[in-house]
Each structure stands twice: as C-alpha cells, then as structure tokens.
C-alpha positions as CSV (number, residue, x, y, z in Angstrom):
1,X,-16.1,-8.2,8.5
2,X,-12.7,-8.0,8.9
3,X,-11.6,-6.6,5.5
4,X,-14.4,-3.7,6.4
5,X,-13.0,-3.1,9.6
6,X,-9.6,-2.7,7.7
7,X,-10.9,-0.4,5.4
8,X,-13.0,1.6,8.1
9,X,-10.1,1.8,10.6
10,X,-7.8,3.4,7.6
11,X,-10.3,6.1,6.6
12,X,-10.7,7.0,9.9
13,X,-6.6,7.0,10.7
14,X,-6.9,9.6,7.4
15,X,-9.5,12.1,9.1
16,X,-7.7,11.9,11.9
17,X,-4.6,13.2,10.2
18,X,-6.8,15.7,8.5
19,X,-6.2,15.2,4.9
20,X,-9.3,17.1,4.0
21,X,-9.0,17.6,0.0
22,X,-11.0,15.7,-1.8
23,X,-7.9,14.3,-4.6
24,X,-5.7,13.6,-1.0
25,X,-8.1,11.5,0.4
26,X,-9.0,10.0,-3.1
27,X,-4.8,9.2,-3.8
28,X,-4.7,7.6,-0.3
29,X,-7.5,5.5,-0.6
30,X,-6.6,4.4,-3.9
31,X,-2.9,3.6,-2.0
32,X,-4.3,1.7,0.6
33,X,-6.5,-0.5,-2.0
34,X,-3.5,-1.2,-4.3
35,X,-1.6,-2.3,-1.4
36,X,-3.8,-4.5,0.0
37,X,-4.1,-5.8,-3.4
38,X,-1.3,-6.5,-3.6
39,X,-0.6,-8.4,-0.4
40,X,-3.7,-10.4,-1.2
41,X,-2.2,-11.3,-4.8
42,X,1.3,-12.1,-3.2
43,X,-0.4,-14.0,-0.2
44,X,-1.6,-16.5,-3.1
45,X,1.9,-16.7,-4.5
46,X,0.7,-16.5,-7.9
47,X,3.7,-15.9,-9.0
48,X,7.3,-14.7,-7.4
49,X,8.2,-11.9,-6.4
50,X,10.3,-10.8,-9.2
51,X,7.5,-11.8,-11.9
52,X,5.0,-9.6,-9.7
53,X,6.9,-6.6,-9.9
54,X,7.5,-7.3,-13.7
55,X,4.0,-7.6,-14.1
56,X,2.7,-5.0,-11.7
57,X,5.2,-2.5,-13.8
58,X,3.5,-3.4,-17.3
59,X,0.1,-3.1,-15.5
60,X,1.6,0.8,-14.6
61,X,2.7,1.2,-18.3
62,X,-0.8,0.0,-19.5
63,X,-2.5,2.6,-17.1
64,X,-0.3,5.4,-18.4
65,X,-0.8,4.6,-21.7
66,X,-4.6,4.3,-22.2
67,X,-4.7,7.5,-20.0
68,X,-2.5,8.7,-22.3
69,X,-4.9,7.8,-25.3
70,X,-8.1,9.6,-23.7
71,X,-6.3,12.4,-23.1
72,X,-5.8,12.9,-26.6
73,X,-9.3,11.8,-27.3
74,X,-10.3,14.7,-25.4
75,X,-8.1,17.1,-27.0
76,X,-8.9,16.3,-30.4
77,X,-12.1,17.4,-31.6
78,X,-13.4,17.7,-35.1
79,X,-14.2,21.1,-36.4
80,X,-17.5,21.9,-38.1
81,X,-17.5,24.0,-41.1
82,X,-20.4,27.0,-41.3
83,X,-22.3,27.1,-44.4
C-alpha cells in the first residue's frame, strides 16, 4: 500500500505541475521508477556504493548499445528485386 501511495502521490505532484505531453510525463515516470530502484537496491547494500555506480554505468552502456543495434535493425532493410 505504501509503495502505491508513493507512486500515486508522484503522478499526481506531475499533473499538478502540468507536464501534459505524453514523452514528459513518460521520462518522469521512468525517473521516478529508476530512482526508487535504486534506493531500494542500495537499501539492501548489495554492493557499495562505488561498485553501484560502476555497475549502474555498464547497465547505461548496455541500454545504449542494444538501442543502438535496433536502430539499425530498423534502418536496414533488404531490397527485393522485380522480375
């Protein structure tokens, strides 16, 4: 209940500020989960401190990278010969 309440008080703290665009509201939410996860993952001390920002880095680089790969997945597309 409470991690609900959390969420529910933060989307309405966004309306409230008026971020009305669709990608705004998506970035912020996706800001508010990663920080939470984060706290959550540091909270069970895991690792330190250091390590987690070592790790949450190649985590970023990962991201980039296999967005990276379906961007070019999209780009590249076969041509078909006419007969």
């Amino acid at each position: 209940m409470k991690n609900s309440k959390f969420v529910i008080d933060k989307l309405a703290k966004l309306f409230e500020q008026g971020l009305v665009s669709s990608k705004d509201l998506a970035n912020e939410l996706m800001n508010i989960l990663k920080s939470k996860r984060d706290e959550i993952v540091f909270r069970m001390r895991l690792t330190s401190k250091d390590e987690f920002e070592i790790l949450k880095k190649r985590v970023e680089n990962l991201e980039k990278k296999t967005s990276q790969f379906k961007s070019l997945k999209k780009n590249k597309s076969k041509k078909v010969r006419k007969s």
